[in-house]
VMD Tcl script that draws the C-alpha trace (Angstrom):
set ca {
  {13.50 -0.03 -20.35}
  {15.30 0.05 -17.11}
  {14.86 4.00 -16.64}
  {10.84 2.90 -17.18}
  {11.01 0.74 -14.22}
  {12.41 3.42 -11.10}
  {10.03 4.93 -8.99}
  {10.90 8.75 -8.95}
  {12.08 9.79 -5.00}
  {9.56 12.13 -5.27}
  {7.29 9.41 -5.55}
  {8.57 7.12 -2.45}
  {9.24 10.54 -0.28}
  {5.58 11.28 -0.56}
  {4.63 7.94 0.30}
  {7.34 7.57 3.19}
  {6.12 11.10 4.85}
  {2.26 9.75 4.50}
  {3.47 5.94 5.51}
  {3.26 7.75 9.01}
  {-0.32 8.14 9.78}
  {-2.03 5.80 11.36}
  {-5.25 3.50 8.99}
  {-7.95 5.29 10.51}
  {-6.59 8.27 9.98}
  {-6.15 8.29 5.95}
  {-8.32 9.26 3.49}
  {-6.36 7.64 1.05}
  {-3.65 4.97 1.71}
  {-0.30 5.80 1.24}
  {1.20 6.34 -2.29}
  {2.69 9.09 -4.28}
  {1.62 7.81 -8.01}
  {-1.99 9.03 -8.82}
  {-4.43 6.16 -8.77}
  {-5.36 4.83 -12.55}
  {-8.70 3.57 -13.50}
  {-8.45 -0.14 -14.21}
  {-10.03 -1.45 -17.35}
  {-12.48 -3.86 -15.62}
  {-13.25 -5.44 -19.36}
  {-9.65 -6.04 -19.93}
  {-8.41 -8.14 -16.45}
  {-11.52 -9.98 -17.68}
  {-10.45 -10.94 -21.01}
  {-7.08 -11.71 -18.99}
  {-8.78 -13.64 -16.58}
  {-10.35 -15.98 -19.08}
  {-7.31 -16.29 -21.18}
  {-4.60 -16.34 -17.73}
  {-3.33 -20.32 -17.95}
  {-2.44 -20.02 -13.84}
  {-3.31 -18.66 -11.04}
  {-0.79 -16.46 -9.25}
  {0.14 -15.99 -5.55}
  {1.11 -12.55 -4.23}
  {4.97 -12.82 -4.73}
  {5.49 -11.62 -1.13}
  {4.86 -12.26 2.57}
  {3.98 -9.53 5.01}
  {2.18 -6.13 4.85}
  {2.67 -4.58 1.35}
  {1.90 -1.10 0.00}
  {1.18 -0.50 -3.86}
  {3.06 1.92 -4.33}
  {2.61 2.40 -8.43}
  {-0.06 0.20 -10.02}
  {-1.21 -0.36 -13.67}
  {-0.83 2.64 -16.08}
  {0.66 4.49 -13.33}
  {2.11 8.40 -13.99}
  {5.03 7.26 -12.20}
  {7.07 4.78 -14.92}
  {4.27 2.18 -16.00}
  {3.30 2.95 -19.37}
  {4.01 1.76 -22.85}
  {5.54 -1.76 -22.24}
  {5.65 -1.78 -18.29}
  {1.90 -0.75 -18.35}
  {0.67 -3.77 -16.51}
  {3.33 -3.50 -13.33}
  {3.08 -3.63 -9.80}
  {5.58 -2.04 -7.40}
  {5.02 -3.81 -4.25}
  {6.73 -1.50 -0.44}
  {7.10 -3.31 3.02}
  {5.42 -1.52 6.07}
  {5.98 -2.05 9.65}
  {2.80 -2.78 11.71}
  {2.54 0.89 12.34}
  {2.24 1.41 8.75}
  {5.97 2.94 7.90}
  {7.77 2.00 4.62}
  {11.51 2.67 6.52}
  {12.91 3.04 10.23}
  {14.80 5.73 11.20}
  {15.35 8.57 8.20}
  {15.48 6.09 5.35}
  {19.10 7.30 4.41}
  {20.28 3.73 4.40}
  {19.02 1.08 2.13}
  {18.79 -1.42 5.09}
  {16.38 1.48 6.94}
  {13.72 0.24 4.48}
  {11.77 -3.05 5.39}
  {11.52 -3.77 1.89}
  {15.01 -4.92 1.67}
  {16.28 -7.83 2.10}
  {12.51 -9.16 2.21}
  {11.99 -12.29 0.80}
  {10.37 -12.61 -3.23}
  {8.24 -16.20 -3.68}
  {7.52 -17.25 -7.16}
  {3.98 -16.79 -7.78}
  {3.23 -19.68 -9.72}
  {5.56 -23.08 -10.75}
  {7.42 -22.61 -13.84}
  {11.24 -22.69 -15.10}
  {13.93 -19.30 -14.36}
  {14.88 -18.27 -17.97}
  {16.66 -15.34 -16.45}
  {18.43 -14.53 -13.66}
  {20.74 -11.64 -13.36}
  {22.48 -11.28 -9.87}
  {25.63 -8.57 -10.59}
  {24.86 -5.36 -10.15}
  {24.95 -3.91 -6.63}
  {22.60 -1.93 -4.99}
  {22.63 1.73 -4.87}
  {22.68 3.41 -1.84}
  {18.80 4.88 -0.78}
  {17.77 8.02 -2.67}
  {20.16 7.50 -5.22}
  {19.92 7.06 -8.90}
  {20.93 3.61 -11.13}
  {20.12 2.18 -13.85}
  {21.66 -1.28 -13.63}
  {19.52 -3.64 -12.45}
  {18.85 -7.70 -11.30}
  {16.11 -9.20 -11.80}
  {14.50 -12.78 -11.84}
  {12.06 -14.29 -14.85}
  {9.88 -17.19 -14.38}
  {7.91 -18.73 -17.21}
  {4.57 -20.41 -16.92}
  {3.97 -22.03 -20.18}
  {2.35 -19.25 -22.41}
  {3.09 -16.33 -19.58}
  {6.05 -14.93 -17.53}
  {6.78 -12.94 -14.33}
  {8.92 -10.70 -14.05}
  {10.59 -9.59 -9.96}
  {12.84 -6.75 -10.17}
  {15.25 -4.98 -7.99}
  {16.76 -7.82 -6.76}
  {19.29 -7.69 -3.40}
  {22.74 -8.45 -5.07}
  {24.05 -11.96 -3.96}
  {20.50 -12.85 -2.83}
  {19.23 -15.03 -6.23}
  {18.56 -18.65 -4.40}
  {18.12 -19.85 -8.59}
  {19.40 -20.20 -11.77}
  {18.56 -19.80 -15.17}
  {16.62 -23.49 -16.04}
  {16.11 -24.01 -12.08}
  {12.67 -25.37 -12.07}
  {10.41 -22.95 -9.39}
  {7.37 -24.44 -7.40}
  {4.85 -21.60 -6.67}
  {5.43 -19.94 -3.01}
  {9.34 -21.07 -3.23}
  {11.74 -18.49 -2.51}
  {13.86 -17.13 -5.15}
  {15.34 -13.76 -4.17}
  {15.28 -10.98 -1.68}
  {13.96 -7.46 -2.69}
  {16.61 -4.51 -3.17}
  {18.04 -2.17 -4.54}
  {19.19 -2.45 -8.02}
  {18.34 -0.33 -10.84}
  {16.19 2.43 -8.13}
  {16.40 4.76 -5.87}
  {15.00 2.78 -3.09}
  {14.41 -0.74 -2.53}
  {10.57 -1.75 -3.36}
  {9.35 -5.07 -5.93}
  {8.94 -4.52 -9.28}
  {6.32 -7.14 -10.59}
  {4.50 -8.06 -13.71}
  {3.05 -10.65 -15.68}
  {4.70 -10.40 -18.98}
  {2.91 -12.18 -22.07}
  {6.59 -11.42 -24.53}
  {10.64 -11.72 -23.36}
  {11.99 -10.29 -26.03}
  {10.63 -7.68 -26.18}
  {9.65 -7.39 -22.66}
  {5.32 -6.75 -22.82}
  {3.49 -6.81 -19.93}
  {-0.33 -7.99 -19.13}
  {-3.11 -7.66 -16.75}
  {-2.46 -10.09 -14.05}
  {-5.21 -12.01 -12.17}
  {-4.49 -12.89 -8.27}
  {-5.87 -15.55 -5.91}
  {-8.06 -14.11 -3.35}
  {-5.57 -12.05 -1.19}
  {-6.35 -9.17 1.91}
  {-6.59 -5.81 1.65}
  {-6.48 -3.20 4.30}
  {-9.61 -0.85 4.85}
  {-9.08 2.88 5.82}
  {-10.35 1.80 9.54}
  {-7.51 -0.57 9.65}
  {-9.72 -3.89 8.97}
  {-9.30 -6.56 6.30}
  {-10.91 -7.77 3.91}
  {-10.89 -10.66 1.24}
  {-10.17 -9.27 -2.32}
  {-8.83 -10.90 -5.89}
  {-8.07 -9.75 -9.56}
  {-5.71 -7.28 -9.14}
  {-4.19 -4.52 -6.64}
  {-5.07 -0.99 -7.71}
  {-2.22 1.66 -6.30}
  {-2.04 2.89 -2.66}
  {-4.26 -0.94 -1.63}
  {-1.99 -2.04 1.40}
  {-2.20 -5.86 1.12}
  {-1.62 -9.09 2.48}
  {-1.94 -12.85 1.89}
  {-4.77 -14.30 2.59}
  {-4.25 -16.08 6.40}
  {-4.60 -19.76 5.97}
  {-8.07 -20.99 7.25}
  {-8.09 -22.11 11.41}
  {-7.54 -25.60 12.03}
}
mol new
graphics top color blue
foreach p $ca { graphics top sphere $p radius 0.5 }
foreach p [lrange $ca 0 end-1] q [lrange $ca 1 end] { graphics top cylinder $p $q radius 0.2 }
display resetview
């Protein structure tokens, strides 16, 4: 399972070396995983059957790096999986070369429960590997919401702010991204409808931003597809 959740480097070197143009000049947003058709019939059914609604488990400018059914390592059980990359305002995933694990703004960014439930796991003891590097070993935080769970992966070691039974309010923080279990640091999320064994499900957002090719935003919902660079949605003016 853990093997299914790392993003290859080629994956996050591809996105890092495109991660440098600027909005209006892409095509296509960043992202190294080939974009997957979303089964609009399916995040319906979800959508009528979802018991909550979810919040974007992170503040900030976010890439999609790998989305559902991505080529990458979302199939079989991690089909319906997110994995969420920090840019800079001009658009970069990492400062510098991105040979250090704190180079990457994902790191050490914080992760927000995305809807109120109860921790029913919370593993905080593996560290994290140094950028580009390979691991298998990874922390990771699981929140249930009555008949659903989500799942934030790649947790900073030493980071967890709860504990298994630790009651969660949506938008509380719970963790910082890192490291663990991948080669380098980025958010593994998913809405998982079984524990044991982990299964995961089409997710449905609130309304959230996402980034145009001309650099403008613009208010979206359901779900993320890969390479969408995204944002909360800004809280209305007073």
């Amino acid at each position: 399972m853990l093997n299914a959740l790392r993003c290859s480097a080629l994956a996050f070197a591809l996105l890092c070396s495109a991660a440098c143009l600027a909005p209006a000049a892409r095509t296509q947003p960043i992202g190294a995983a080939p974009r997957a058709e979303i089964d609009v019939a399916e995040v319906a059914r979800s959508e009528d059957t979802q018991p909550l609604e979810l919040a974007l488990p992170v503040d900030g400018v976010w890439i999609v790096s790998q989305g559902y059914h991505g080529t990458e390592s979302h199939r079989g059980h991690a089909a319906y999986a997110l994995d969420l990359v920090k840019l800079d305002a001009e658009g970069r995933a990492y400062a510098r070369s991105g040979r250090r694990t704190q180079d990457w703004y994902s790191f050490g960014a914080e992760v927000h429960a995305s809807a109120d439930g109860v921790v029913v796991r919370a593993i905080d003891r593996f560290p994290d590997n140094p950028a580009w590097a390979k691991g298998k070993d990874t922390n990771s935080v699981i929140v249930r919401h009555r008949a659903v769970l989500s799942e934030y992966v790649h947790i900073q070691q030493g980071s967890l702010r709860v504990r298994e039974g630790d009651r969660v309010s949506r938008g509380q923080v719970i963790a910082r991204c890192g490291n663990s279990g991948s080669e380098t640091p980025h958010l593994h999320w998913a809405l998982l409808s079984s524990l044991e064994p982990i299964r995961t499900r089409p997710a449905i957002f609130a309304p959230y931003e996402v980034r145009d090719a001309d650099g403008t935003w613009r208010t979206a919902g359901g779900v993320p597809s890969a390479h969408d660079v995204i944002r909360k949605l800004a809280p209305p003016s007073p």
